[in-house]
C-alpha positions in Angstrom: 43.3 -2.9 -24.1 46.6 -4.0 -25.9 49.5 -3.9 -23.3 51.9 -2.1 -25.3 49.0 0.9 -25.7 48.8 1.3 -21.9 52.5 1.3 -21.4 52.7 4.2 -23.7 49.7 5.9 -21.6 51.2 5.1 -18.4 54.7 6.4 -19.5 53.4 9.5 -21.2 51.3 10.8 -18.1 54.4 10.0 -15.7 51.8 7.0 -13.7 55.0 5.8 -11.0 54.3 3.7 -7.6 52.7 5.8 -6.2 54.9 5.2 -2.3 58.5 3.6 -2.0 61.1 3.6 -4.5 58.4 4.7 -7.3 59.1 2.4 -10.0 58.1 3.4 -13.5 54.3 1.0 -13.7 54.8 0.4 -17.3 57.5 -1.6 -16.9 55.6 -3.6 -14.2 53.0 -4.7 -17.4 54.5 -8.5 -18.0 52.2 -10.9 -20.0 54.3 -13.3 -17.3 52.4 -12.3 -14.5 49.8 -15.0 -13.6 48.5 -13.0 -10.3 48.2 -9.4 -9.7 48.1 -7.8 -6.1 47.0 -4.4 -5.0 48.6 -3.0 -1.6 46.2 -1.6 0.8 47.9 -2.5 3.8 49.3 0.7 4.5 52.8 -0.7 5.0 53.9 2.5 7.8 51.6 3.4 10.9 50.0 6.3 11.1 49.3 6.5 7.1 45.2 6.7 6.3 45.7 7.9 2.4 45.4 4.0 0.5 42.2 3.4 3.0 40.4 6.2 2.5 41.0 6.4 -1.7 39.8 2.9 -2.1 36.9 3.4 0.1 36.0 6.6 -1.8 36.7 5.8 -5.4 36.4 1.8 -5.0 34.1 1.4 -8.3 36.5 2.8 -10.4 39.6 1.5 -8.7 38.0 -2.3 -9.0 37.1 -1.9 -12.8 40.9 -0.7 -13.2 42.4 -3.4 -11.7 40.3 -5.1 -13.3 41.4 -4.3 -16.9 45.3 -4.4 -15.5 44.5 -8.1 -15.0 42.8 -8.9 -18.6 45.6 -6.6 -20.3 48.5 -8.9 -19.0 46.3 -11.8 -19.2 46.8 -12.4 -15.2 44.6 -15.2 -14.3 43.9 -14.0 -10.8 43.4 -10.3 -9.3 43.7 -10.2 -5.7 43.8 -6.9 -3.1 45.4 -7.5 -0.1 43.5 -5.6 2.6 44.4 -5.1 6.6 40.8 -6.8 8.0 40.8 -3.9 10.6 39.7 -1.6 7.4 36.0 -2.3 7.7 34.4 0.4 5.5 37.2 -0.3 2.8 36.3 -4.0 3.3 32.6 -3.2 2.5 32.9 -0.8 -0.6 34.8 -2.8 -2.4 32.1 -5.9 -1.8 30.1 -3.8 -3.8 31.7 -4.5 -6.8 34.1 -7.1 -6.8 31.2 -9.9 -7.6 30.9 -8.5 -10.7 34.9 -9.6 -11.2 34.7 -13.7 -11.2 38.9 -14.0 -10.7 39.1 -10.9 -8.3 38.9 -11.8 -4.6 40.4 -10.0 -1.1 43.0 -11.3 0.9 42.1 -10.0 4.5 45.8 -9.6 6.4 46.6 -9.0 9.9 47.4 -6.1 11.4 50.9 -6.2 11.1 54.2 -4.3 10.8 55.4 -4.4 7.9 52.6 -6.2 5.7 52.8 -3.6 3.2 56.1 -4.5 2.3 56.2 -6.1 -1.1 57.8 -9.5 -0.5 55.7 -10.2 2.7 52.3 -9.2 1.2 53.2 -12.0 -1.9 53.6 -14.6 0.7 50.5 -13.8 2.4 48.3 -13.1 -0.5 49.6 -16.1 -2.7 52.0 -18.4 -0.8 54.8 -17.5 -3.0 58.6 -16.6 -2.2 60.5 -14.1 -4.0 63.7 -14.9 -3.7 66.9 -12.6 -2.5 67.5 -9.7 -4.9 64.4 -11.5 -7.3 61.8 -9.3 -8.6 58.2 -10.3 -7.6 57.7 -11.2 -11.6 59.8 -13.9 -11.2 57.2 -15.6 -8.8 54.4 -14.7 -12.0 53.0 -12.0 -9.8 52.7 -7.8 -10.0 52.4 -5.3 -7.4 50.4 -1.8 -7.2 49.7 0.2 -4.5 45.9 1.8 -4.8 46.7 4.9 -5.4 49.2 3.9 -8.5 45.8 1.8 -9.9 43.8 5.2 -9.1 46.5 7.0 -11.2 45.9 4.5 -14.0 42.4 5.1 -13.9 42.4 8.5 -14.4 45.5 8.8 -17.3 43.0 6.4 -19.1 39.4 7.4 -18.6 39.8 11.4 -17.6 43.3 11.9 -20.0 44.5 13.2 -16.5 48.4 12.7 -16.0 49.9 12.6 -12.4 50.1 16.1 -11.4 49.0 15.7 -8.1 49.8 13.4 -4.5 47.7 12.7 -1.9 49.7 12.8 1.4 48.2 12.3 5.2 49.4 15.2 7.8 49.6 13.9 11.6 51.1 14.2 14.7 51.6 17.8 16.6 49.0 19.0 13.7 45.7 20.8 14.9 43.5 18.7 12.9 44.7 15.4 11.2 43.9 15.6 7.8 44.9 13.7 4.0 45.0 16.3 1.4 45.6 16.2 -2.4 48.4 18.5 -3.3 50.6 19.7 -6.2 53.7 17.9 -6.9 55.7 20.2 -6.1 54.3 22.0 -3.3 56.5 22.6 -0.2 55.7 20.7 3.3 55.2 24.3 4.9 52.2 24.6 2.3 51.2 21.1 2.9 50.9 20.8 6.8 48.8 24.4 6.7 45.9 22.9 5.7 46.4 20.4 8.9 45.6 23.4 10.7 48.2 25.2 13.4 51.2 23.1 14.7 51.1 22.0 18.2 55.0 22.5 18.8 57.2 25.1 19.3 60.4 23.5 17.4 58.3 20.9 15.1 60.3 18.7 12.9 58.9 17.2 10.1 59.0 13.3 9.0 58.9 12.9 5.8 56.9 9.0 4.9 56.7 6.7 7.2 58.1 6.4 10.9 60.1 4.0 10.1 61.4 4.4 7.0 61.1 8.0 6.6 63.3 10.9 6.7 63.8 14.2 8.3 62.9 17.0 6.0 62.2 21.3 6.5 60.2 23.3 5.3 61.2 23.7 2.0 61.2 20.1 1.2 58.6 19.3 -2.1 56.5 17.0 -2.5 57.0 13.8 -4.9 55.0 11.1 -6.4 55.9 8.8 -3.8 55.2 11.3 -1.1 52.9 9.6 1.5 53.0 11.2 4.6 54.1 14.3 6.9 54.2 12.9 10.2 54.6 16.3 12.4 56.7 16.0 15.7 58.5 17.9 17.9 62.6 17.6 17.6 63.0 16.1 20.9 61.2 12.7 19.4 63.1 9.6 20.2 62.4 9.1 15.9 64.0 12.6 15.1 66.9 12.0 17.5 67.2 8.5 15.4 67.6 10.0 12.6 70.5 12.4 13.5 72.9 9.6 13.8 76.7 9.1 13.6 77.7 5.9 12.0 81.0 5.9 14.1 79.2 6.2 17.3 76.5 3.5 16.4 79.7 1.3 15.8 81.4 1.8 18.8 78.1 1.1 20.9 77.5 -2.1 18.9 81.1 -3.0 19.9 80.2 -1.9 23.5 76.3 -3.1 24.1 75.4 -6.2 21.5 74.9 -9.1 23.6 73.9 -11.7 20.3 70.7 -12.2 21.8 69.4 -12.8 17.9 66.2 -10.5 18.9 67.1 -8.2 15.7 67.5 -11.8 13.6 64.1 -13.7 14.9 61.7 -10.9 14.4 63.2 -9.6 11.2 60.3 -10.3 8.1 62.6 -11.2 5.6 64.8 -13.7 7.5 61.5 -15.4 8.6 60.7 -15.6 4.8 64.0 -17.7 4.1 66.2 -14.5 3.0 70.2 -14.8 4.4 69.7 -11.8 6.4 70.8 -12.4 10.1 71.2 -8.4 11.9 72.9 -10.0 14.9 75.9 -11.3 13.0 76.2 -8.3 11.0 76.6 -6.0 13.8 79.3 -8.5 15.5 81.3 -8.5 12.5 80.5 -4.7 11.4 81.5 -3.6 14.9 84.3 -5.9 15.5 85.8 -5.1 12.1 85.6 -9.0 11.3 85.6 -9.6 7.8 86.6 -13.4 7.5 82.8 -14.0 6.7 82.5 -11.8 3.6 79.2 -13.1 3.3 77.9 -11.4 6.0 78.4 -7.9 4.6 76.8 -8.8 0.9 73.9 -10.3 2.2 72.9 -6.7 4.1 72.0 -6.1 0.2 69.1 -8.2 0.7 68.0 -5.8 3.7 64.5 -3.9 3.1 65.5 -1.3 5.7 61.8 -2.1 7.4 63.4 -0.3 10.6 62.1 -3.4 13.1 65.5 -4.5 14.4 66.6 -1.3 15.4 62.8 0.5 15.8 61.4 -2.2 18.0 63.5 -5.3 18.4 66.7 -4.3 19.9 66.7 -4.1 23.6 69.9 -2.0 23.7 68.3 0.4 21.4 71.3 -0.2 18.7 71.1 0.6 15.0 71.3 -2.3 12.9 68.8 -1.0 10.5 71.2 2.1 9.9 74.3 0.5 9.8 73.2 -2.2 7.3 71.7 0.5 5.1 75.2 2.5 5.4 77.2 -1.1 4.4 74.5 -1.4 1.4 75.1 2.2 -0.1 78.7 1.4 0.3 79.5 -1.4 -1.4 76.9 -0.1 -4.4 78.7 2.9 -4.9 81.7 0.3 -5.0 79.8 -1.5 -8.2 79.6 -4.6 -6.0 76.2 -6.1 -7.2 73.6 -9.0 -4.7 75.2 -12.2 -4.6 73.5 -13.7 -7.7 71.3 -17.0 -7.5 70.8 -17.3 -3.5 68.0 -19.8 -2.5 65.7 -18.8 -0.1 65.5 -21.1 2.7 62.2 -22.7 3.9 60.2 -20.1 4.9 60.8 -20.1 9.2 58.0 -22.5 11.0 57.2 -20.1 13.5 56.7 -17.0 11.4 53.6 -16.4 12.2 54.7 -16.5 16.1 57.2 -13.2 15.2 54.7 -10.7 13.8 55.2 -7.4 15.5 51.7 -5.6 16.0 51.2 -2.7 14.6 49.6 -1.3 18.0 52.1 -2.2 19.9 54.8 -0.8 17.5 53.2 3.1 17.5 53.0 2.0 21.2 57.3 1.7 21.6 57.5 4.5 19.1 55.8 6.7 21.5 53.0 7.7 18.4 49.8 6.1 19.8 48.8 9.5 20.6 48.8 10.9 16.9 46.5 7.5 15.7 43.6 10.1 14.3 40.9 9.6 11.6 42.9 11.8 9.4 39.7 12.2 6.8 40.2 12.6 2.9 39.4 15.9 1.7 37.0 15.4 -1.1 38.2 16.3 -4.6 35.3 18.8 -4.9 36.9 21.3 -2.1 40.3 20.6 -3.4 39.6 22.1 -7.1 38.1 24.9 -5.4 41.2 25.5 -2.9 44.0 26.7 -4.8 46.0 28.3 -1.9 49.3 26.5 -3.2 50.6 29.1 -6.0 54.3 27.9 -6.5 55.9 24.7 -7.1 59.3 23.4 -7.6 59.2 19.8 -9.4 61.9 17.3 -9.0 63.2 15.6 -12.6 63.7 12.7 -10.8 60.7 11.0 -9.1 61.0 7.8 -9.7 63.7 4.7 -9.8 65.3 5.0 -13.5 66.5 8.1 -15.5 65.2 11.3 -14.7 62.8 13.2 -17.6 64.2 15.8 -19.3 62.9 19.3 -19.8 61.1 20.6 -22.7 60.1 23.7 -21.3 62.6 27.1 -20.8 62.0 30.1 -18.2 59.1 32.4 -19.2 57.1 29.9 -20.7 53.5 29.9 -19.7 52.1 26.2 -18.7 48.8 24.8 -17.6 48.2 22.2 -14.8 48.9 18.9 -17.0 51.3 20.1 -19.6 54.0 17.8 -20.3 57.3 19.8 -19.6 59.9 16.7 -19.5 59.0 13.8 -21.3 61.0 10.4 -20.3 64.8 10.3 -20.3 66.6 7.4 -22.2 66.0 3.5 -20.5 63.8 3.6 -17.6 61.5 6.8 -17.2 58.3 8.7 -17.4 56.7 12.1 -18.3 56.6 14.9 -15.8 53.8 17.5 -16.0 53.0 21.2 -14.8 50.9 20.5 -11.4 49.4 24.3 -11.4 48.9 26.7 -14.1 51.9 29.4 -14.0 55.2 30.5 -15.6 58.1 28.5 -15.5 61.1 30.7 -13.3 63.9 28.5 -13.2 64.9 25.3 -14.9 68.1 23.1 -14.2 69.0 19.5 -15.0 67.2 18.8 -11.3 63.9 20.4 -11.3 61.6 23.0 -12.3 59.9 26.1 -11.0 56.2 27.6 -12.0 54.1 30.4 -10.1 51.5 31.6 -10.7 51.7 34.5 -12.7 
């Protein structure tokens, strides 16, 4: 296919990564990229949903990726794969010998191999550098469920309407589910069965780099998770955090024992990120080393240092994200042109185990099978009948709306089509009429 046809189709049927920051997947079509790599390495514990959807649908996932790599005229197709994910591991062999320049790259079972940057080193041997985009390095990243996405805008005409997101922890039964975008967490977690808890809070993506939402909250394209847990959780009472206090016990408890710094993934890659003399500069309000405050732009906010490193239970993660936010909202930009250093000779020494990190998280419990519903009982169960859709779902400008309250949609219908630079389609995700709709979102029900 010609690239700049399937940059249209991806952009018209709204196809975003389909996890993280959701970066528009048109824009990651570059006739630079010598390699492409698909993520299913599940980046956060507890999450099932890449798995089980490669497993499932590996045939047509394969072929995609497939004709992703002979579009951009990449001369290598490689999925990176945890080797714990056996029956994954054995539907794609199925298929893949039918692909001469496709092969698997089995990965340990680490925290966080998912993470863009440390899957390209393990997969290919290649360093992107600080602030660099992985197309620098001649490579291109998709999560499965994004090449899934691709497939179906493609071969059924289908556009992303719908997410598939895995609901654990105090849930009666563990369960992924396709859902609406749209559709509030309450709606989500009922198919999960009855909540275990009497004052549940709800944990929205990963552990460790997810956040506290209600309710109410809605789901988006880059949804993953719900992760169920009851508001006494040491990750809940994480998460309700005051950066003054975190300062004042990083002043009070950091001893520099460099725990945060050896067993952080980017600093072992050669990135100038060094936790421990952030938080003696950030808490001692020592700012002769400037240095030390840009590079917490180069932070991936993995959650490690302060999740599972730190033996004073500080907040480095936290407090670098809070510097970062800062001095963006400042205009101050990454230091430009940074080197990485040589990649840290005992790296491979200062993986964290995933096991052992849902063991200090105090989440071993909730690891469950979590099964896939088939698709077959979800376009029978339509017990989701509203939905409120988000304009903005993905890094870039958010769509605009084409639709006005009272008009009547169908599941599919384009009703914002991409704003100006950056962006992609949004579409109805039931059929219904439109309520309500604002320069932030949308509203159908079902009429």
């Amino acid at each position: 296919m010609d690239i700049q046809a399937l940059k249209q189709i991806l952009q018209e049927n709204g196809i975003v990564g389909a996890g993280g920051a959701g970066f528009p997947t048109y824009a990651k079509l570059d006739e630079r990229a010598e390699i492409i790599l698909m993520n299913c390495a599940e980046c956060e514990p507890l999450l099932k949903l890449h798995r089980q959807l490669l497993e499932q649908h590996a045939e047509e996932i394969v072929s995609t990726f497939d004709m992703i790599a002979q579009t951009v005229g990449a001369k290598e197709a490689v999925i990176g794969i945890k080797k714990e994910y056996k029956a994954t591991i054995k539907a794609i062999d199925k298929y893949i010998e039918a692909y001469p320049n496709m092969r698997v790259q089995l990965l340990d079972s680490a925290y966080p191999m998912g993470d863009e940057v440390v899957l390209i080193y393990e997969a290919t041997g290649r360093v992107v550098r600080p602030g660099g985009l992985p197309i620098e390095e001649g490579i291109a990243v998709f999560n499965v469920e994004t090449i899934y996405n691709v497939w179906r805008a493609v071969e059924q005409n289908t556009p992303v309407l719908d997410k598939l997101v895995s609901v654990v922890g105090e849930v009666e039964h563990p369960i992924t589910v396709r859902v609406p975008l749209g559709a509030t967490i309450k709606d989500v977690v009922a198919y999960a069965g009855n909540v275990t808890v009497k004052d549940p809070a709800y944990l929205i993506g990963g552990p460790m780099m997810g956040n506290v939402g209600d309710e109410n909250t809605v789901v988006t394209k880059t949804t993953n998770a719900v992760i169920v847990l009851d508001k006494s959780h040491q990750l809940i009472r994480r998460k309700d955090r005051n950066p003054v206090i975190d300062l004042k016990r990083a002043a009070a408890s950091c001893c520099q024992c460099e725990c945060c710094t050896s067993l952080c993934p980017r600093h072992n890659l050669g990135h100038p990120i060094e936790p421990h003399k952030f938080m003696r500069s950030a808490a001692n309000k020592d700012f002769q080393d400037t240095n030390v405050f840009l590079n917490s732009m180069f932070c991936s906010s993995c959650g490690l240092c302060e999740n599972f490193s730190c033996p004073q239970g500080l907040s480095p993660r936290s407090l670098l994200a809070d510097y970062k936010a800062g001095l963006r909202a400042a205009g101050v930009k990454p230091p430009a042109g940074v080197v990485p250093a040589p990649v840290q000779k005992g790296r491979d020494y200062r993986k964290v185990p995933e096991g052992r990190l849902e063991a200090r998280l105090g989440l071993s419990k909730y690891e469950a099978d979590a099964p896939l519903m088939p698709d077959e009982h979800w376009k029978q169960d339509k017990q989701i009948h509203k939905v409120k859709i988000m304009l903005s779902q993905h890094i870039g400008a958010p769509a605009s709306a084409v639709v006005k309250a009272g008009d009547v949609v169908k599941a599919g219908d384009c009703i914002a089509v991409p704003g100006k630079g950056l962006s992609v389609a949004i579409h109805a995700s039931v059929n219904g009429v439109v309520q309500a709709v604002t320069d932030k979102y949308i509203t159908i029900a079902e009429r």
